[in-house]
C-alpha positions as CSV (number, residue, x, y, z in Angstrom):
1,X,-19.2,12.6,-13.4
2,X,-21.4,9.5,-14.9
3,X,-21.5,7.0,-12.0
4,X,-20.7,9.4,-9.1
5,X,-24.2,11.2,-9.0
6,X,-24.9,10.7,-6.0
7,X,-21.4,11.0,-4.4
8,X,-20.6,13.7,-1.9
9,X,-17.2,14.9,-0.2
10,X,-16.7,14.3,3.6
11,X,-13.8,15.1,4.6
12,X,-10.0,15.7,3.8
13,X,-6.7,15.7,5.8
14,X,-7.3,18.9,8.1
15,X,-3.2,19.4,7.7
16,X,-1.2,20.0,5.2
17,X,2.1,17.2,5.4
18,X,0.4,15.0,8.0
19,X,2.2,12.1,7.3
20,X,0.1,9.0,8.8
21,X,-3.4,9.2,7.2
22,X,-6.4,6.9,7.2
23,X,-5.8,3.4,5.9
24,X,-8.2,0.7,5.0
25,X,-7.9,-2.5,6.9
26,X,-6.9,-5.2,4.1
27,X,-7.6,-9.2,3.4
28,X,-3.5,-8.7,4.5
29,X,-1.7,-5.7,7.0
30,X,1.8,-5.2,6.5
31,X,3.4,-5.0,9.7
32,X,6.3,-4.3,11.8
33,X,7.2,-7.9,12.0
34,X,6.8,-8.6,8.5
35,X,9.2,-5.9,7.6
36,X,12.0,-6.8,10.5
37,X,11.4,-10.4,9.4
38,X,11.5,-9.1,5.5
39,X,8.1,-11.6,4.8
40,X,8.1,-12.9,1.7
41,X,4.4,-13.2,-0.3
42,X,3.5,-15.7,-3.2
43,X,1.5,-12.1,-4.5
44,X,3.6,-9.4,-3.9
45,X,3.0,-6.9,-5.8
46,X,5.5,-3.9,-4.5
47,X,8.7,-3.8,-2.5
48,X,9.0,-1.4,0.5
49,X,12.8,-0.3,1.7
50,X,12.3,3.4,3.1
51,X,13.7,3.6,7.0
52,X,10.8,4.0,9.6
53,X,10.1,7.5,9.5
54,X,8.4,8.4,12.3
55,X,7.6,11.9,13.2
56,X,6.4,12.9,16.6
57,X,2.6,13.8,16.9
58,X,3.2,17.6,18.5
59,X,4.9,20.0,16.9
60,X,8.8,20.0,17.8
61,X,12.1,22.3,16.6
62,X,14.6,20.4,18.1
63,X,13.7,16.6,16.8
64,X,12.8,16.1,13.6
65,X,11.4,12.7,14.4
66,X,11.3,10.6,17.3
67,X,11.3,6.9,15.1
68,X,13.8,4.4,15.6
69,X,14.9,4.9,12.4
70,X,15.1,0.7,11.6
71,X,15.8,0.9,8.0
72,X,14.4,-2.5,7.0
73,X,15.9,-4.9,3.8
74,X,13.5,-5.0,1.1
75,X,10.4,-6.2,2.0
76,X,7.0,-7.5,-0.2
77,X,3.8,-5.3,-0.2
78,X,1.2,-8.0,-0.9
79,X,-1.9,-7.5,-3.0
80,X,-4.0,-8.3,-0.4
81,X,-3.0,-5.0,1.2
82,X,-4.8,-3.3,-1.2
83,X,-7.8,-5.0,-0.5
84,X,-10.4,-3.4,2.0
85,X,-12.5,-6.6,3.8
86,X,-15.3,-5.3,4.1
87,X,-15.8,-3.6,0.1
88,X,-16.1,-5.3,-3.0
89,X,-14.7,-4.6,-6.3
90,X,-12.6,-1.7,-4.8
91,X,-8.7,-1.8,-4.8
92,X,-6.8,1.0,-2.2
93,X,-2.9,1.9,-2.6
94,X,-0.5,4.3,-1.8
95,X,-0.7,5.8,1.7
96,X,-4.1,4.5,2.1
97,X,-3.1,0.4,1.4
98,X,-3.4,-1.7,4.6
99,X,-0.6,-1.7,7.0
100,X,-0.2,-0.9,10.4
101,X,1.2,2.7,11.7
102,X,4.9,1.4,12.4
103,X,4.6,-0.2,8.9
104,X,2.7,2.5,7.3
105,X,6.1,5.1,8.1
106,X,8.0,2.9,5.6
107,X,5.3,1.8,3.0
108,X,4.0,5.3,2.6
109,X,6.9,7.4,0.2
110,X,5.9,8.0,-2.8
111,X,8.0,5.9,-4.6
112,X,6.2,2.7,-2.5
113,X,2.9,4.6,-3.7
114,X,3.4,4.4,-7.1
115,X,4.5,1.1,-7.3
116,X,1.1,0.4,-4.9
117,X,-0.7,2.5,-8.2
118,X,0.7,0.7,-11.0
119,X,-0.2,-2.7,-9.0
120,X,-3.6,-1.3,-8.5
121,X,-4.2,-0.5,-12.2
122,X,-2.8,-3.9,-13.8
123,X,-4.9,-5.3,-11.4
124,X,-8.4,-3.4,-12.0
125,X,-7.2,-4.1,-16.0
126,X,-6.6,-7.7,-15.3
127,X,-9.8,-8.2,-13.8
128,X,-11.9,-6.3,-15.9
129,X,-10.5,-8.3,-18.9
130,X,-11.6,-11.4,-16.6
131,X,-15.0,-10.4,-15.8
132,X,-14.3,-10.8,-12.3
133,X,-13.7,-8.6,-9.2
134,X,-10.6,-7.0,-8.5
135,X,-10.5,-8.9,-4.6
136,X,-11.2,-12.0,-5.9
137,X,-8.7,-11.8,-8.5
138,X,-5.4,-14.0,-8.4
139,X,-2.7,-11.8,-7.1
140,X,0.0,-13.8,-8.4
141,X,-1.2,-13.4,-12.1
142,X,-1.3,-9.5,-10.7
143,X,3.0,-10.2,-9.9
144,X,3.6,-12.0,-13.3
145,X,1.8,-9.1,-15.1
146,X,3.9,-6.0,-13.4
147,X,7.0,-8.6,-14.1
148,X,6.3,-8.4,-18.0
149,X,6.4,-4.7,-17.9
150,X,9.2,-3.9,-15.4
151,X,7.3,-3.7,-12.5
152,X,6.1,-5.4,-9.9
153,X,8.6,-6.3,-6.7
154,X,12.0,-6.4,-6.9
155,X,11.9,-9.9,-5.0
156,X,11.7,-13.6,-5.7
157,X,8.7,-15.5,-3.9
């Protein structure tokens, strides 16, 4: 594929249905706290909701997971999450977006994901039409732009 000459694979989830993956560590982390104190952010691009689903590390017949099972209020996913620090002009969502593990067992469905995508594309479109990078690109024009189309968070700032 033109651009990805010199690309090569690593490495993949060794399990099929392991639920918390590797995540990028973001100019924001969602957290625990932000979703107990439901955190509101000027550039949210997503809204989170699933309970914490927490599954134990070992396999087990007789628990199906060992979370607390906190189901949070709807909470913002800011753009900043999908930010990596230490890489430019790269944009991460879904399971991958920056949040911590406690966070990441809420944030991760795939109804979060896509939401996470569609953020990540109007973005990478936004900022293309801008000339500028994608992480140094304004997230709240990212918010208005999902809000135009139906998407975007499902909270006010």
């Amino acid at each position: 594929m033109p651009g990805f000459e010199n690309s090569y694979y690593i490495t993949s989830g060794p399990y099929i249905g392991v639920r918390d993956t590797r995540r990028i560590v973001g100019l924001n982390v969602l957290t625990l706290e932000d979703l107990q104190k439901t955190t509101r952010h000027d550039d949210a691009v997503a809204t989170g909701c699933w309970f914490l689903d927490i599954h134990p590390p070992e396999v087990s017949v007789d628990k199906p997971f060992t979370g607390s099972g906190f189901q949070p209020k709807p909470y913002d996913i800011s753009y900043r999450t999908l930010i990596p620090q230490k890489v430019s002009n790269l944009l991460v969502a879904g399971r991958c977006h920056s949040a911590s593990s406690e966070a990441s067992a809420s944030s991760r469905v795939t109804a979060t994901a896509i939401a996470l995508g569609e953020a990540a594309g109007t973005a990478a479109a936004l900022a293309m039409k801008a000339r500028t990078e994608v992480g140094t690109f304004d997230g709240v024009k990212v918010r208005e732009a999902l809000a135009k189309q139906n998407g975007g968070p499902f909270s006010e700032a």
